[in-house]
C-alpha positions in Angstrom: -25.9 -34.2 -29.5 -22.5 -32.1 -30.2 -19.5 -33.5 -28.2 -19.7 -31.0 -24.9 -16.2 -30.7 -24.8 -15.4 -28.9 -28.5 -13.8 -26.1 -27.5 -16.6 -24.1 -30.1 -19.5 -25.2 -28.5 -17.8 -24.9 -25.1 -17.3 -21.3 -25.8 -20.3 -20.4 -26.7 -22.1 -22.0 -23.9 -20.2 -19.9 -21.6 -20.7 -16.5 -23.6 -24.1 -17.2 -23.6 -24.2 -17.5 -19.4 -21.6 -14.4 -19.0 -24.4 -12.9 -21.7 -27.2 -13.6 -19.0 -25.0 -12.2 -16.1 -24.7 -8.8 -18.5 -28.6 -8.6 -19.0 -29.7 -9.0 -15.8 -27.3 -6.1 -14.8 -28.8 -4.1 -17.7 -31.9 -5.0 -16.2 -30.7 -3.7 -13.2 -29.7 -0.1 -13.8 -32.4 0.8 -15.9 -35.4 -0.3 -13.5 -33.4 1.4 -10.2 -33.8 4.5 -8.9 -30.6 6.0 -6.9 -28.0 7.6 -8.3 -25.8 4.9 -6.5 -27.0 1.9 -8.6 -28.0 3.6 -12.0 -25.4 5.8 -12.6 -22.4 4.8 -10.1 -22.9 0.9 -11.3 -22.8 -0.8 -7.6 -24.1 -4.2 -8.2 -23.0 -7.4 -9.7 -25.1 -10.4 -10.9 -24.0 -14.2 -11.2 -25.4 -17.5 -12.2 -25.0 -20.1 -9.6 -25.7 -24.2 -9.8 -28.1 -26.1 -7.8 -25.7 -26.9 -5.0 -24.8 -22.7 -5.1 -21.1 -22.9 -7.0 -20.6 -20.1 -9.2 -21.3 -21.0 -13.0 -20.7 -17.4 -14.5 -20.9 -13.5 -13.6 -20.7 -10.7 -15.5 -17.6 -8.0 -15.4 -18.9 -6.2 -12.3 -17.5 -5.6 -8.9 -14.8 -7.7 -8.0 -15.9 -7.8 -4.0 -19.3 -8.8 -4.2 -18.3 -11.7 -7.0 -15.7 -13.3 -4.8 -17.4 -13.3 -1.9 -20.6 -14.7 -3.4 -18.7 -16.8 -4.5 -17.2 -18.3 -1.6 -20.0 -17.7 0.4 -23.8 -18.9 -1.9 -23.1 -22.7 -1.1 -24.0 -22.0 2.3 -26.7 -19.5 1.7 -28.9 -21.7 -0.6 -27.9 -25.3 1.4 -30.1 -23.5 4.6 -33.4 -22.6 2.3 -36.1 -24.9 1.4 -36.4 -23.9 -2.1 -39.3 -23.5 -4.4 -40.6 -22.1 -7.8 -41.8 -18.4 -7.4 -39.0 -17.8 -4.4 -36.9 -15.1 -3.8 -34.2 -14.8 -0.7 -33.1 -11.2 0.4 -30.3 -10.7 3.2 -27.3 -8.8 4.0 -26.0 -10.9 6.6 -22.1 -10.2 6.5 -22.3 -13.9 9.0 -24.7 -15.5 6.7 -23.3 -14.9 3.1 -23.3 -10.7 2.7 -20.4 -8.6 2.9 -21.3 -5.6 4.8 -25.0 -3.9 5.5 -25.5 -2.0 2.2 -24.7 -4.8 0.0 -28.2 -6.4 -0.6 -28.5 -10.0 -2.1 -31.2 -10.8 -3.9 -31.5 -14.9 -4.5 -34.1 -16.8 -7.0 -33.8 -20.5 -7.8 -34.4 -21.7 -11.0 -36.7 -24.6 -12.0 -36.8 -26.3 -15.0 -39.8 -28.5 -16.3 -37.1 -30.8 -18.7 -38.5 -33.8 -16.4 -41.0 -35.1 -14.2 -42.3 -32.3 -11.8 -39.7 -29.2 -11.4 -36.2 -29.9 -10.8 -34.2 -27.0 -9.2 -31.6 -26.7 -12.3 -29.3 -23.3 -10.6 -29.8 -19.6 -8.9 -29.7 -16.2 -10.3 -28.3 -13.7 -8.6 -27.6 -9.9 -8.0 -26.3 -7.6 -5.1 -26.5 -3.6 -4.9 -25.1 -0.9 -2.5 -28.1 0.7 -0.8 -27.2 4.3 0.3 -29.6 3.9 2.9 -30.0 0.5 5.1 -31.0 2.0 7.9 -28.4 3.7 10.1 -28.5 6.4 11.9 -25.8 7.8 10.0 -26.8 9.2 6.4 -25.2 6.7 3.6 -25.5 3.9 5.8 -21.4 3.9 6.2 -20.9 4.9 9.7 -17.4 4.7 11.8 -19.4 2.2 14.4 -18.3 -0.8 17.0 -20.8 -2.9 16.4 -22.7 -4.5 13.5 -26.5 -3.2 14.5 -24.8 0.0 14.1 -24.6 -0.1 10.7 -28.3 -0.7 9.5 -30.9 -3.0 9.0 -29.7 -6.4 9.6 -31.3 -8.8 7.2 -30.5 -12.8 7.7 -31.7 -14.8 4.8 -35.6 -14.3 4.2 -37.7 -15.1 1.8 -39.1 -12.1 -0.1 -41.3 -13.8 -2.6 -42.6 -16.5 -1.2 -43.9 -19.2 -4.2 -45.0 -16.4 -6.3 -46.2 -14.3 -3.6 -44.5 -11.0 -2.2 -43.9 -10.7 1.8 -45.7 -7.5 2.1 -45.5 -7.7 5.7 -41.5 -7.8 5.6 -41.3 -5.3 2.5 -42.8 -2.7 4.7 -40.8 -3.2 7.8 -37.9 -3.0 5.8 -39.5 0.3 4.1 -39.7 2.1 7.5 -36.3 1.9 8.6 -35.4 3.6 5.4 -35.3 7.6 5.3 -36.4 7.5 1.2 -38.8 4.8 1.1 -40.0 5.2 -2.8 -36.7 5.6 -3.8 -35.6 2.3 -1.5 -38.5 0.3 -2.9 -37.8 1.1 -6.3 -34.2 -0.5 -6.1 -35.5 -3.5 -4.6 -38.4 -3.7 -7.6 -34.8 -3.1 -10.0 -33.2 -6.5 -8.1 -37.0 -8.3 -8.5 -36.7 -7.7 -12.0 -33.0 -8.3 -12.6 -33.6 -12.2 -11.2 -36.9 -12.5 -13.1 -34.5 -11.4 -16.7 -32.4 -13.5 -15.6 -34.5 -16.9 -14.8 -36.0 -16.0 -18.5 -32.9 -16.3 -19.9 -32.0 -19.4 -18.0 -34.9 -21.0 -18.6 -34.0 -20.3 -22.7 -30.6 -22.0 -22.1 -31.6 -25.2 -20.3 -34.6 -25.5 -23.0 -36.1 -28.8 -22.7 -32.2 -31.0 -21.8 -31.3 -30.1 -18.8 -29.3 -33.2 -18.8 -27.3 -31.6 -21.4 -26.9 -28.4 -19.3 -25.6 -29.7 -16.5 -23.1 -31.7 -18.5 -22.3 -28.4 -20.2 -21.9 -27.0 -16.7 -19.4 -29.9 -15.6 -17.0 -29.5 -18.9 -16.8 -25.6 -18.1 -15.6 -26.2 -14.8 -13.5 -28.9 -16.2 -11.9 -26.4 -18.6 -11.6 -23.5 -15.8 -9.3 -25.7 -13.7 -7.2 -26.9 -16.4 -6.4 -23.0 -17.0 -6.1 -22.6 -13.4 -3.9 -25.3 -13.0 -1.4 -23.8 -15.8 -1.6 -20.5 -14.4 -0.2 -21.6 -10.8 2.5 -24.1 -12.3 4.2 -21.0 -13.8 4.6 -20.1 -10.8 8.0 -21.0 -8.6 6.5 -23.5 -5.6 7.4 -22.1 -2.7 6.2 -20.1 0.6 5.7 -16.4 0.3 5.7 -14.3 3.3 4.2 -10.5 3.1 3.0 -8.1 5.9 1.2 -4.7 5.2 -1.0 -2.6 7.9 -4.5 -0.5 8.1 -3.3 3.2 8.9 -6.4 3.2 11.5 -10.1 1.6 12.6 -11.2 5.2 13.1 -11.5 4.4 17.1 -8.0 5.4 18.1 -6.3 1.8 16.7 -3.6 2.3 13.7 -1.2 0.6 12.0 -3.2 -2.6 12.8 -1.0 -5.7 11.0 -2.2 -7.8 8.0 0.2 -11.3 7.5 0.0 -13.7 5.2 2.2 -16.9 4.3 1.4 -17.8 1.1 2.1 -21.7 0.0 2.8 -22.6 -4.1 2.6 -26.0 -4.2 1.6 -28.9 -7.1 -0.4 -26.1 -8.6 -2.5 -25.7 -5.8 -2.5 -22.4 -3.4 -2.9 -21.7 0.9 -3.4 -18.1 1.9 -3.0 -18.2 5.0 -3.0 -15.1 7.3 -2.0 -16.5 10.7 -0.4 -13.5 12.5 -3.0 -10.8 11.7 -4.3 -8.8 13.9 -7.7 -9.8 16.4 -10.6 -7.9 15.1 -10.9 -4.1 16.0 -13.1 -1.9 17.6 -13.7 -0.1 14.6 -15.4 -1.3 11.6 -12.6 -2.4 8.9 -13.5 -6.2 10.3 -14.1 -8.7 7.7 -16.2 -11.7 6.9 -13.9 -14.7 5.5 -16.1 -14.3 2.3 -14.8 -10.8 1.7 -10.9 -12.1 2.2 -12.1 -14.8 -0.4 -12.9 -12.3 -3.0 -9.2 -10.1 -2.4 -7.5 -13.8 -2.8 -9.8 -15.0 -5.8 -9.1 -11.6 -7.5 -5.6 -11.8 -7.7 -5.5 -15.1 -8.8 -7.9 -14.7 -11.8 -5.9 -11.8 -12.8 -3.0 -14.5 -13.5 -5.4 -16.9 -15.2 -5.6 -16.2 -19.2 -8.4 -13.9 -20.3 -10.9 -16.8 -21.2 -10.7 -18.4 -18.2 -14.6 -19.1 -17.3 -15.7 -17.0 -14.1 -16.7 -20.5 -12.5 -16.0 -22.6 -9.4 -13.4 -24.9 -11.3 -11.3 -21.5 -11.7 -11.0 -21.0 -8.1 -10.9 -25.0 -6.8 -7.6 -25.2 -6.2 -7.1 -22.0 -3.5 -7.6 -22.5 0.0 -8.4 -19.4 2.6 -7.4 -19.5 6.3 -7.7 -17.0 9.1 -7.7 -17.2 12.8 -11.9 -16.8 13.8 -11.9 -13.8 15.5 -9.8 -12.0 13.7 -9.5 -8.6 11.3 -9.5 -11.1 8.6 -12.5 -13.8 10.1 -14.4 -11.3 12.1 -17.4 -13.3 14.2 -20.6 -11.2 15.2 -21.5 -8.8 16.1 -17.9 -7.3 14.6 -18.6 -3.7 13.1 -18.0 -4.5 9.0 -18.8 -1.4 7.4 -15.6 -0.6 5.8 -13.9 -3.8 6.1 -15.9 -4.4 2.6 -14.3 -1.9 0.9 -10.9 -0.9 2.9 -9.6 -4.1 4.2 -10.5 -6.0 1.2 -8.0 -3.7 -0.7 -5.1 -4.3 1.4 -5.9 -8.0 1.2 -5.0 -7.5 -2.6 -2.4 -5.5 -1.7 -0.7 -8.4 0.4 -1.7 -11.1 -1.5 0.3 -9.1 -4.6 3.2 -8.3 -2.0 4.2 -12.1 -1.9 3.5 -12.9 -5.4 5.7 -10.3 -6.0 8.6 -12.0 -4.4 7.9 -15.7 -6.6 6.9 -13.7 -10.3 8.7 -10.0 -9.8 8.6 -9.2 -13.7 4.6 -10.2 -14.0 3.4 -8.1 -11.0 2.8 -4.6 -10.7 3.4 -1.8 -8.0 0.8 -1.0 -5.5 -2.5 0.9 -6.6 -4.0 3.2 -4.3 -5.1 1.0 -1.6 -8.1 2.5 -0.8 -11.8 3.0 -2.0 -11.7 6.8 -0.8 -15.8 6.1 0.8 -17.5 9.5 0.8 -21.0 8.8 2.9 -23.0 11.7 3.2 -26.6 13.0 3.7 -29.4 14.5 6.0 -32.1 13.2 8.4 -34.0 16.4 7.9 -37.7 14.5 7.8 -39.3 14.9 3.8 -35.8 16.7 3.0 -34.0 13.8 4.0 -31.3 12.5 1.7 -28.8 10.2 1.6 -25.6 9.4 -0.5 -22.4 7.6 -0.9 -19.6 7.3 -3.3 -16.3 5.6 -3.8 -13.6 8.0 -5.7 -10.3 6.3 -8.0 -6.9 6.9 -7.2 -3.9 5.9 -8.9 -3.0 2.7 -10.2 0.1 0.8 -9.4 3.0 0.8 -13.3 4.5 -2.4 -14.3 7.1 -3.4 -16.1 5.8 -2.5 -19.6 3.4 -0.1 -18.2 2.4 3.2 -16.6 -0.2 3.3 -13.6 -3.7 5.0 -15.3 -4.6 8.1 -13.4 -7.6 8.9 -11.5 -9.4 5.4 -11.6 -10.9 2.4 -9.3 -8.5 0.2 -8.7 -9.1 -4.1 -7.9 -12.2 -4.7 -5.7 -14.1 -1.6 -7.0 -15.1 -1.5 -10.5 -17.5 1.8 -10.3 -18.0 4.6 -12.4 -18.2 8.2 -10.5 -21.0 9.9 -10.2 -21.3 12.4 -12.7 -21.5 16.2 -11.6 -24.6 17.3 -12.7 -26.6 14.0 -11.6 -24.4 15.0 -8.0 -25.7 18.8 -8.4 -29.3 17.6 -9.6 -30.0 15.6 -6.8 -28.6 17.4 -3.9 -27.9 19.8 -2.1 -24.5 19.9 -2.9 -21.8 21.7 -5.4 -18.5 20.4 -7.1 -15.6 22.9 -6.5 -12.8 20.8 -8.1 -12.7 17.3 -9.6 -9.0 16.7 -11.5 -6.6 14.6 -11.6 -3.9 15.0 -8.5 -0.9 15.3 -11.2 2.6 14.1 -9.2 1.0 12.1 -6.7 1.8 8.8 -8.2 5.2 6.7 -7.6 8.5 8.0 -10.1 10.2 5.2 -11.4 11.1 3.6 -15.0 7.2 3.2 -15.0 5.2 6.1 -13.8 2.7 5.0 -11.0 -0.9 6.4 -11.8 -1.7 10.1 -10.2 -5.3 10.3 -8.1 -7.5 12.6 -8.4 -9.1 15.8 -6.6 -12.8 15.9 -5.5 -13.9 18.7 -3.6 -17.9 19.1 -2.6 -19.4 22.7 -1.2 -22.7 21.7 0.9 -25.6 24.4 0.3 -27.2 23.2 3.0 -26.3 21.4 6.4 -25.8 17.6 6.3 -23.9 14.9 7.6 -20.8 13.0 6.5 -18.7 10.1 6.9 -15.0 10.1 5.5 -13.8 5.9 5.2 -10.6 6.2 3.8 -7.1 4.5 3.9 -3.5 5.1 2.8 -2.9 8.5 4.7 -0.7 7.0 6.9 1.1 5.0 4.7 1.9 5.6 1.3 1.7 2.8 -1.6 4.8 1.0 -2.4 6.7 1.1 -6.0 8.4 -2.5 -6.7 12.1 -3.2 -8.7 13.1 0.2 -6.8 10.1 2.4 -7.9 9.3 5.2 -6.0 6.2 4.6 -3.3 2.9 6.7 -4.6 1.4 10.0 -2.3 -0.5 9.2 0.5 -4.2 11.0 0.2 -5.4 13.8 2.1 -8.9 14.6 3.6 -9.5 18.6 4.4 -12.6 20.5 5.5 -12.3 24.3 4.9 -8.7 23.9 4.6 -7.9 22.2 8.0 -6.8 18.5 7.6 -8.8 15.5 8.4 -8.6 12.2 9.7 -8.3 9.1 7.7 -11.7 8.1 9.0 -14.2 10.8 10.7 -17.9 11.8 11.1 -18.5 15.7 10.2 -21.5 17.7 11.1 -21.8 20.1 7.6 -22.7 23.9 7.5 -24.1 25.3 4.4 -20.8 27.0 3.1 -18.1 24.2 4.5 -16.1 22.8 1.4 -14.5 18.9 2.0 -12.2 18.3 0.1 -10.3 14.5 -0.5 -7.3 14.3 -2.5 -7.2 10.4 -3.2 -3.3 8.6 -3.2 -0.9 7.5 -6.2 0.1 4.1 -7.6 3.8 3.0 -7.2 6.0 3.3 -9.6 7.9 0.2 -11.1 11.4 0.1 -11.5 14.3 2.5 -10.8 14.4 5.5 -12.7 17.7 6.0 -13.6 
């Protein structure tokens, strides 16, 4: 047996589990059916262990990797496991982030010993358009969680081999395109079933020697970690930023957080934000996790292993019941994809203050969320999109133009998928040249999308930073905020539109800061 801990051998073993990660999402987007998952990219898959810490994930979304992994422990400590299972749920309480995302569990046995031993998980979550709201694109601006969709708490959905056809088809008629619905869920089957295949291959016949394997990369990861945070300054960090709005009347709701260097070891801790809202930019703790987690691994060096031992030594707080540790039935929706992005934001606002000359200026701040759709019976459609923005210069570096920036990592959707599959035509998609910060460094532009409807729909607008503008750093100028227009009158940040055939919306998505003073 090779010693586990050459740094060859080491390697390998954790290119060949990332490798399994990148299959299963291949897997993924070529077996599903909407737009939103086979061309836009919104899932992620992971490998987890037995006791549900994360072993490795591939280079997906940033949101739905942190918070999984924060969050699976829990999820797969409540299930009695077997061989042939499968757990769905969406559960932002019980392990999800908001309603759309949908997790799909499988546990993996191997037969190295006596009887099957439960060796690890696969696992994957994608963005459903539609879960189930009354709102088309399942994103609406709501006050409570059953608002949002379909709630699904952790259930099994193969049950030792055996599909719950009973629970498939519940789940099928709360959903305006059923085919189209139960061919996604067929792509996440299939994903986990790649993905225990591949497993299986790994493990082989030692899975003595795989778990070993699995200790010394965790081993590894933390010794990274650990170098990572010693360069840099112990200390307490203090940073506040603010949501322009919860699209029920609240704005310029507060986000705190001390942050605590010390022996290489990190406290976020964001005593002082705000209680949770009305509106629906509340967040699970898991979500916060992945902001946090993010940043961090962004420090770590690029072969730092996506596995527990690379985030062991940061610890989350936030006051239950609030913005940041929303309890039930808290409306989530966009707390998933807005207030996850200021979380970077303020987590990057203190480091800023220990390490100025490693971090960069602000990014856009926002996922720009376009929901939109019909409930017109056999016409009905639904859709949803998140658009890029500019990203934040550094010191040796401009802000790139027009692209997703930290917890999103989707492509758009292109045009003539867009024009193909509904009812719907692009006016104007560019890049929104002078929008980013001025500085030494040039903060990244955003972009222009404008949609004309051809027929009457729905829409939901989720947006952020057109209140407040993203801020340069070493005296950089602060990027544009963004702009929401129908037909030319101006919108609010976050708003529910009733669509003519004719009526052009138009979003106009904020610039990075700049970095550094021009002159």
């Amino acid at each position: 047996m090779k010693d586990l801990f050459d740094p060859i051998a080491l390697i390998i073993f954790a290119n060949r589990l990332d490798a399994i990660c990148e299959e299963m999402g291949a897997q993924l987007r070529k077996a599903a059916f909407s737009p939103n998952i086979r061309d836009r990219l919104d899932y992620s898959c992971a490998i987890f262990n037995a006791q549900g810490l994360l072993c490795a994930q591939a280079a997906h979304i940033p949101v739905h990797l942190g918070s999984m992994a924060y969050a699976m422990a829990d999820v797969v400590g409540a299930m009695q496991w077997a061989e042939g299972d499968m757990v769905i749920l969406n559960d932002p309480f019980k392990g999800g982030t908001h309603l759309p995302d949908v997790t799909v569990i499988a546990p993996v046995f191997s037969q190295a010993t006596a009887g099957a031993e439960l060796q690890g998980f696969v696992v994957n979550r994608a963005h459903h358009a539609d879960i189930g709201a009354d709102s088309p694109g399942s994103m609406p601006i709501s006050q409570h969680l059953e608002e949002e969709g379909l709630l699904i708490e952790p259930t099994y959905l193969i049950r030792k081999g055996e599909l719950n056809q009973g629970f498939m088809q519940t789940l099928l008629d709360r959903l305006r395109s059923p085919a189209q619905s139960q061919g996604d869920f067929n792509a996440q089957i299939s994903a986990n079933l790649r993905g225990m295949q591949r497993l299986l291959e790994l493990i082989a016949d030692d899975a003595v020697l795989f778990n070993q394997q699995l200790q010394a990369l965790n081993a590894y990861a933390d010794r990274l970690a650990q170098a990572a945070l010693s360069d840099i300054p112990e200390g307490v960090y203090e940073y506040a930023d603010s949501m322009d709005s919860d699209g029920l009347g609240g704005e310029h709701i507060p986000i705190k957080l001390q942050l605590t260097i010390k022996d290489a070891k990190v406290l976020a801790d964001f005593t002082g934000t705000a209680p949770q809202v009305q509106g629906n930019i509340n967040c699970p703790l898991s979500v916060v996790a992945a902001g946090v987690f993010y940043v961090f691994r962004c420090l770590m060096p690029a072969q730092t292993p996506a596995c527990a031992g690379a985030f062991a030594r940061i610890r989350i707080a936030a006051p239950e019941g609030s913005l940041l540790n929303a309890q039930y039935p808290a409306a989530v929706a966009a707390g998933n994809v807005e207030t996850s992005t200021r979380v970077v934001d303020v987590v990057m606002g203190a480091l800023a203050q220990a390490i100025p000359d490693t971090m960069p200026a602000m990014s856009q701040g926002s996922m720009n969320n376009l929901a939109m759709g019909s409930n017109d019976g056999a016409q009905s459609w639904d859709y949803y999109e998140t658009m890029g923005g500019g990203m934040g210069a550094g010191e040796e570096h401009a802000g790139q133009s027009a692209v997703q920036t930290h917890m999103t990592n989707t492509l758009n959707t292109p045009i003539e998928v867009l024009e193909s599959h509904y009812p719907l035509r692009v006016k104007e998609y560019a890049i929104r040249c002078g929008s980013g910060g001025q500085g030494k460094k040039q903060g990244g532009d955003g972009l222009i999308r404008e949609f004309e409807f051809t027929a009457d729909a729905q829409a939901t607008l989720l947006t952020e930073r057109r209140l407040s503008q993203p801020s340069g750093v070493a005296g950089g100028g602060a990027g544009l905020s963004g702009e929401n227009s129908l037909n030319g009158q101006a919108l609010k940040a976050k708003q529910q539109l009733n669509l003519k055939a004719g009526d052009e919306l138009r979003v106009s998505t904020p610039g990075g800061g700049g970095f550094g003073n021009a002159s």
